[in-house]
C-alpha positions as CSV (number, residue, x, y, z in Angstrom):
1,X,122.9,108.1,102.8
2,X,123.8,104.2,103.5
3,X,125.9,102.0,101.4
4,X,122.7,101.2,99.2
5,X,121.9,104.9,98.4
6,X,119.4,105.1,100.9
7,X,118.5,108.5,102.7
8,X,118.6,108.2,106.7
9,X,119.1,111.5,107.9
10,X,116.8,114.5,108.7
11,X,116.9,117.5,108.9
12,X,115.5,120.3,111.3
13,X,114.7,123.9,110.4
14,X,114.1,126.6,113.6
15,X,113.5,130.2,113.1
16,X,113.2,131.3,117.0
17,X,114.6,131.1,120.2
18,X,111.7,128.3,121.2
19,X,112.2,126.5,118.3
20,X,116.5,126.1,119.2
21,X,115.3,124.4,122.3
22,X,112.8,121.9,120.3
23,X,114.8,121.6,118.1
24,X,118.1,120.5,119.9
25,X,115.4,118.2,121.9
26,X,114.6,116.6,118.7
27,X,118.0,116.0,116.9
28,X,119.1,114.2,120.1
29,X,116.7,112.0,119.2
30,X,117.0,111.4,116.0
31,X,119.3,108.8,114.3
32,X,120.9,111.4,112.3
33,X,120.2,115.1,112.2
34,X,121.4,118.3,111.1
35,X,120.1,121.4,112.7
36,X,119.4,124.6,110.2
37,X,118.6,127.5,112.2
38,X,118.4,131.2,110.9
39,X,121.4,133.2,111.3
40,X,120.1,135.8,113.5
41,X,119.3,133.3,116.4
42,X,122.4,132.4,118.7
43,X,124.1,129.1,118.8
44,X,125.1,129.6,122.1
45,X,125.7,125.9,123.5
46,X,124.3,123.8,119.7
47,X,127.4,121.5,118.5
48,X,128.1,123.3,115.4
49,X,129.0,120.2,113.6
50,X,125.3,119.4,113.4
51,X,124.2,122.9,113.0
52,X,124.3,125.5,109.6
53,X,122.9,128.6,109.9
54,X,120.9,129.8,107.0
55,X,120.2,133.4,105.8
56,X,117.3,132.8,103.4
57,X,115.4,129.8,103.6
58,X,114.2,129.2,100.5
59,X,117.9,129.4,99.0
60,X,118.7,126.5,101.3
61,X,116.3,124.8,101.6
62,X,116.3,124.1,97.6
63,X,119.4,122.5,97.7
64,X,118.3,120.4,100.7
65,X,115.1,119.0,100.1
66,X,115.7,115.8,98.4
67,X,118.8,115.5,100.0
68,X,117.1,114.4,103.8
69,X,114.7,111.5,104.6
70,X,112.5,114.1,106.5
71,X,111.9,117.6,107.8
72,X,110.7,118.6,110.5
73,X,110.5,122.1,110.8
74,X,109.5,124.7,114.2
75,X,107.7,127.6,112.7
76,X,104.1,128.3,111.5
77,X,102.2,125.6,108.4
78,X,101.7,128.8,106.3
79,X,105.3,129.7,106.0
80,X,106.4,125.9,105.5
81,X,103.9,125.8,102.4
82,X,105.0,128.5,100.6
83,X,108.8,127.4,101.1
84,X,108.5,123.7,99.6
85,X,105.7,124.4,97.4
86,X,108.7,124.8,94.9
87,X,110.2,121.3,95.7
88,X,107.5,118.8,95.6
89,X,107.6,116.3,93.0
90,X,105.5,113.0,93.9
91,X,104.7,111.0,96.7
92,X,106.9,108.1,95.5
93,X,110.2,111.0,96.0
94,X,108.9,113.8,98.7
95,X,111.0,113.2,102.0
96,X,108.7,113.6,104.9
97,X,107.6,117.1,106.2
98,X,106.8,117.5,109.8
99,X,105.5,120.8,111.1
100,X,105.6,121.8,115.0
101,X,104.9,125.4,116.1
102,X,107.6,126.7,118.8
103,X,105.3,126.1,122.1
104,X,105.6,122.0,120.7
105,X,101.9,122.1,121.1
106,X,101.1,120.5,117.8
107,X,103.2,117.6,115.3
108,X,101.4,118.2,112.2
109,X,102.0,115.9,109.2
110,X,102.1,118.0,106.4
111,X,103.9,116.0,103.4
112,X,104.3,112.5,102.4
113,X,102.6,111.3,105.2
114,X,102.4,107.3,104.2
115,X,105.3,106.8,101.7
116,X,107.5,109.2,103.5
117,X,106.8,108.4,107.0
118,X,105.7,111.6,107.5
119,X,102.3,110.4,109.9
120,X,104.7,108.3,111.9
121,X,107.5,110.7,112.2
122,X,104.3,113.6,114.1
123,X,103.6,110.5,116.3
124,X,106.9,109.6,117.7
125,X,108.3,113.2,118.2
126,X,104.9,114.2,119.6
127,X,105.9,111.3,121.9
128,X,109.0,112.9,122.8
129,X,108.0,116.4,123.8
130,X,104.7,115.9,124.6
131,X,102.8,117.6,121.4
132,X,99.5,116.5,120.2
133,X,99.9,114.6,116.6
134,X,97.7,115.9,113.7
135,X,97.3,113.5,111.2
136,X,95.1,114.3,108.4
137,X,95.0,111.4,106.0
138,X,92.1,109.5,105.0
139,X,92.8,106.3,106.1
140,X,94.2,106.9,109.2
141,X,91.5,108.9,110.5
142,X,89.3,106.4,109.5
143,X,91.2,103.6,110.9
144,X,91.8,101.7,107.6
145,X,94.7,100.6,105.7
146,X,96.6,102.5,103.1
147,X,97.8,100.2,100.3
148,X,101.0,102.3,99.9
149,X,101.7,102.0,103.6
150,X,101.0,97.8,102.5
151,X,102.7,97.7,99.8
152,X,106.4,99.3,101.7
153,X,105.8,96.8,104.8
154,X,105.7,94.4,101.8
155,X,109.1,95.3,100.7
156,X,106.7,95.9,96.9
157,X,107.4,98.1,94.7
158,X,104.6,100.6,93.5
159,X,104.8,100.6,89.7
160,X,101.9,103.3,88.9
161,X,101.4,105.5,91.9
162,X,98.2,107.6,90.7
163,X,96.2,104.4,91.0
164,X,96.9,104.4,94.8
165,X,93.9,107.0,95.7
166,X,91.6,104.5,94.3
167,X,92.8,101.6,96.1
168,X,92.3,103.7,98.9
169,X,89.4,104.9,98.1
170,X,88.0,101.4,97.5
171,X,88.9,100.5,101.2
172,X,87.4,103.7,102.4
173,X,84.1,103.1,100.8
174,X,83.8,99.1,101.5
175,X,83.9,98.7,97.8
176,X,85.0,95.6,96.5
177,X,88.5,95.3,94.8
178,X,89.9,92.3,92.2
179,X,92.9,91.0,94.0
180,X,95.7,88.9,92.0
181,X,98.6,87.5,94.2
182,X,99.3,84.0,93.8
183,X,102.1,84.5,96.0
184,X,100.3,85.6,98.6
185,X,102.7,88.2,99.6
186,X,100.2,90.4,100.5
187,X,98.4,88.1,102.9
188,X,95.3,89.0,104.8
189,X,96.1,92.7,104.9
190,X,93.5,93.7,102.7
191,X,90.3,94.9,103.5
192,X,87.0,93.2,102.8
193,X,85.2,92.8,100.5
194,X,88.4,91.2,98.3
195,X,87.5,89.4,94.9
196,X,90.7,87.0,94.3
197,X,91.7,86.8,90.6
198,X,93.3,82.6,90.7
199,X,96.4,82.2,88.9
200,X,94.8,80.0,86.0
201,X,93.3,83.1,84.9
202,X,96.6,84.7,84.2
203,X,98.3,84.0,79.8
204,X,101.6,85.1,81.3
205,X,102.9,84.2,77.6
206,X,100.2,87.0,76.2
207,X,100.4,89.5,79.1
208,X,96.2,89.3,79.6
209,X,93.9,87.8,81.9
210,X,91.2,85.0,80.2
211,X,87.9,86.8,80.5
212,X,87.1,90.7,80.9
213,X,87.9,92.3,83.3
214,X,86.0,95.6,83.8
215,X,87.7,99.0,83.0
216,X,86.4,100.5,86.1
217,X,87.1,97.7,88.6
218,X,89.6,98.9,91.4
219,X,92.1,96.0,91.4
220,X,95.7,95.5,92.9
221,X,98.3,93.1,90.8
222,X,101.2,91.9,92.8
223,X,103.6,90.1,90.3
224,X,106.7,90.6,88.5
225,X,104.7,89.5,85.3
226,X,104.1,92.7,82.9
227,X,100.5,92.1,81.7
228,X,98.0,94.5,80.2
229,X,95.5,95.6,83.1
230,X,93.1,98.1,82.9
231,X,94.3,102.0,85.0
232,X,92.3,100.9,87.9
233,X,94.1,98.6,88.8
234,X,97.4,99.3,91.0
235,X,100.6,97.4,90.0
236,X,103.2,95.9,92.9
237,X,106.1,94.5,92.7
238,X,107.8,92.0,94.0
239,X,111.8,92.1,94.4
240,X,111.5,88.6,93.1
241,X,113.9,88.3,89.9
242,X,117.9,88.3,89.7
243,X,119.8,88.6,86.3
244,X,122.7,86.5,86.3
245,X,125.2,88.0,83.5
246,X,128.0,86.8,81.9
247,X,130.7,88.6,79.7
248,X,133.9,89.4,78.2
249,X,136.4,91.5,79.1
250,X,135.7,95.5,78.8
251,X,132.0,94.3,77.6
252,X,130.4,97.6,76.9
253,X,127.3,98.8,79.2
254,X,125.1,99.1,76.7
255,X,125.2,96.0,75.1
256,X,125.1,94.2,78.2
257,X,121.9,96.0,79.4
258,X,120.3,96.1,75.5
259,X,120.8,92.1,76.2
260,X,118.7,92.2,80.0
261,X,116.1,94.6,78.3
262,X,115.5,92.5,75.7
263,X,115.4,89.5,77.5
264,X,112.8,90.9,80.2
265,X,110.9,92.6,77.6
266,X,110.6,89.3,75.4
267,X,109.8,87.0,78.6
268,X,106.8,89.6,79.5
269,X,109.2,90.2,83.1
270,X,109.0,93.4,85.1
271,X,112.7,95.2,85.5
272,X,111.3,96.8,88.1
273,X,111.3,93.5,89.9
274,X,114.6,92.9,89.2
275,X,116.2,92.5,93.2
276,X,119.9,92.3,91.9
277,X,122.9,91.1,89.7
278,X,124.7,88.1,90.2
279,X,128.3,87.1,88.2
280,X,131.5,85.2,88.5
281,X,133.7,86.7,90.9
282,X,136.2,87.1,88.8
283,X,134.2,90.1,86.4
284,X,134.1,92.3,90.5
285,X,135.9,94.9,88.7
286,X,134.3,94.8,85.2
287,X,133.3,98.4,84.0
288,X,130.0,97.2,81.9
289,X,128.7,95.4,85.1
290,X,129.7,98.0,87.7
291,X,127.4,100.3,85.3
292,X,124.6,98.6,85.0
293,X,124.3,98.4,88.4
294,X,124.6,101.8,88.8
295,X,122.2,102.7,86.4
296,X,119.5,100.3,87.8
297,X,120.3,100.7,91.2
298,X,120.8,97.5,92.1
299,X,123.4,95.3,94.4
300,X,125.8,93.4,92.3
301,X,126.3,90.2,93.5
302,X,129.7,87.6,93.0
303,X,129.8,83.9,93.5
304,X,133.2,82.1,93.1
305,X,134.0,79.1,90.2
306,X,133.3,76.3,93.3
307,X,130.3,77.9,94.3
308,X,128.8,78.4,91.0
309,X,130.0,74.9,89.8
310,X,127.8,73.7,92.8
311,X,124.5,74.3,91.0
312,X,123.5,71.4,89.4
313,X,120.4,72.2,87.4
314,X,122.2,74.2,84.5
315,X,120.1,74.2,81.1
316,X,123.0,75.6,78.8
317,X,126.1,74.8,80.2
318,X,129.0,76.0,77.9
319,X,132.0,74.3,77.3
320,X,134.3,77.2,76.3
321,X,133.4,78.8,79.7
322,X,134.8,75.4,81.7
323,X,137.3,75.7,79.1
324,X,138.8,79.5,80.3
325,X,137.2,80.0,83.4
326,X,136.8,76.1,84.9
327,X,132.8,76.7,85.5
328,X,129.9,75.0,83.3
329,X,128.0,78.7,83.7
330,X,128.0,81.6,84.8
331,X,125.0,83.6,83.9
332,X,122.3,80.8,84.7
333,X,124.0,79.5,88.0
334,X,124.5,82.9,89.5
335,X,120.8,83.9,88.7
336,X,120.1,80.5,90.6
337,X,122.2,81.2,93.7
338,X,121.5,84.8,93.7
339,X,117.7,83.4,94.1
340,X,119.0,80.8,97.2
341,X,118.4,78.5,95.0
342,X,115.1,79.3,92.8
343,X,113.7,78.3,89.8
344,X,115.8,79.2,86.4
345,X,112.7,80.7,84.5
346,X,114.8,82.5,81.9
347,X,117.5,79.9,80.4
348,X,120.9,81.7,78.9
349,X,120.3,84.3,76.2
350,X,123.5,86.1,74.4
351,X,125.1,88.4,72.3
352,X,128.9,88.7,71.2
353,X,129.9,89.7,73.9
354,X,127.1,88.6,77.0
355,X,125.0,86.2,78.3
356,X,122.2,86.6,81.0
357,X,119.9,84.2,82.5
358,X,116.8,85.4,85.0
359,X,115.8,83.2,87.7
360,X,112.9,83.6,90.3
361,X,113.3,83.3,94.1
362,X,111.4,80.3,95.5
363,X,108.2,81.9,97.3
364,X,105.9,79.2,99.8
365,X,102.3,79.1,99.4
């Protein structure tokens, strides 16, 4: 994994003496691989430091599913089935799973084919040795879009993945979709026939749109507003918030993110488009915030006292903060720079022991 948690490396499973030589073609290739191969083959000439040798490989294998980015394994579809069948979870989790037999005749996507990069992964190694790429999914065959494959390019988040065959669906069929982006972070990618939803539609204090909108009307809704849409619709989102926190010393975890929740929840904001956490520079080693971050999974951000006392368009400044810490805020200027400078749309909110302030980065229309 990188430094943000990220999986990068793959993994490549042989069980025959054709399927060493593919295989050490393809790990040379790869960023970063490891090469499983079954311990009756010989290793004769493989650097062991990228090679294990397994003995059953379904007791591996279920350690090392989630561990890898992707799989590409030599050996026949029927056995590959059986073996992971055990280990899928969800197209928003399941790594990638490439299948070639050991001639490298065919790449066949067989798992996660869009989120996962599966369908890309079949291309570019059948690229490499010369196989013939079987890719099975809808849209590709039919030479349309995928809104997941959208959506990631996007750098969106996909909030409820089982609307995703619909979308898809809906592009497949030519059948028209609402759209609501007022951001336009979507663009032009969408196929026609696109019905745009304007923003003046949108009670962001209530959560609904003015009018109905019908229950069965595939839709996408790319916002970090939470709003009450009907289950066709799919829900992106942006990375578009950060939560600038303030806090006292040894601030408990809990309270601090019972503070954010509550703040989000009561402002009608998505956490899930929460893109970081921004504080003084001077909390870099404080337990609570080093938590939270953990437990959200986001980058936690410091600004120094002359940065933060750069921001001029404080709402709440506090006078016992410039009295201990020489800065007129910390929780609503570090959601502002954490932003590059966007627009405060939460002003401070506290407890005892915390303050937090959310800010929105500034998008162009």
């Amino acid at each position: 994994m990188d430094e943000h948690g990220n999986k990068t490396a793959y993994a490549v499973w042989v069980v025959t003496p054709n399927g060493v030589t593919l295989g050490r073609n393809i790990i040379g290739r790869l960023p970063i691989a490891d090469l499983y191969c079954s311990g009756s083959l010989s290793l004769t000439g493989i650097d062991r430091q990228q090679t294990v040798a397994f003995d059953r490989l379904s007791d591996v294998l279920a350690d090392q599913f989630h561990r890898y980015r992707g799989h590409v394994f030599i050996m026949s579809t029927g056995i590959v089935v059986r073996v992971i069948a055990p280990f899928i979870r969800s197209k928003m989790e399941d790594p990638a799973v490439v299948v070639l037999d050991d001639r490298g005749k065919h790449a066949i996507s067989l798992l996660s084919g869009h989120l996962g990069g599966a369908n890309d992964l079949a291309v570019q190694i059948a690229g490499w040795i010369g196989a013939e790429p079987v890719i099975t999914t809808a849209t590709d065959v039919n030479k349309v879009p995928a809104i997941d494959v959208l959506a990631v390019e996007r750098g969106l988040g996909i909030e409820n993945p089982g609307a995703i065959k619909l979308i898809n669906m809906a592009f497949l069929t030519t059948r028209p979709i609402y759209l609501y982006d007022p951001y336009r972070l979507m663009g032009d990618a969408l196929p026609e026939p696109v019905i745009p939803l304007p923003p003046d539609r949108l009670d962001e204090k209530n959560g609904i749109f003015k009018g109905e909108l019908p229950p069965d009307m595939p839709g996408v809704f790319v916002s970090d507003i939470r709003v009450d849409l009907p289950s066709s619709f799919l829900v992106l989102r942006p990375g578009s918030l950060a939560a600038g926190i303030g806090c006292n010393r040894n601030t408990d975890k809990d309270e601090i993110m019972a503070l954010l929740v509550s703040v989000l929840e009561s402002h009608r904001l998505a956490i899930t488009s929460l893109a970081c956490i921004a504080s003084v520079d001077i909390k870099n080693d404080e337990p609570g915030l080093i938590g939270l971050a953990e437990d959200l999974d986001l980058p936690l951000v410091f600004y120094s006292r002359a940065e933060l006392n750069q921001v001029q368009s404080i709402q709440t400044p506090s006078q016992m903060v410039q009295k201990h810490i020489g800065v007129q805020s910390v929780c609503e200027a570090a959601a502002i720079l954490a932003t590059d400078r966007g627009k405060l749309i939460v002003p401070k909110h506290k407890t005892p022991n915390a303050t937090t302030a959310i800010a929105r980065i500034p998008f162009s229309l």
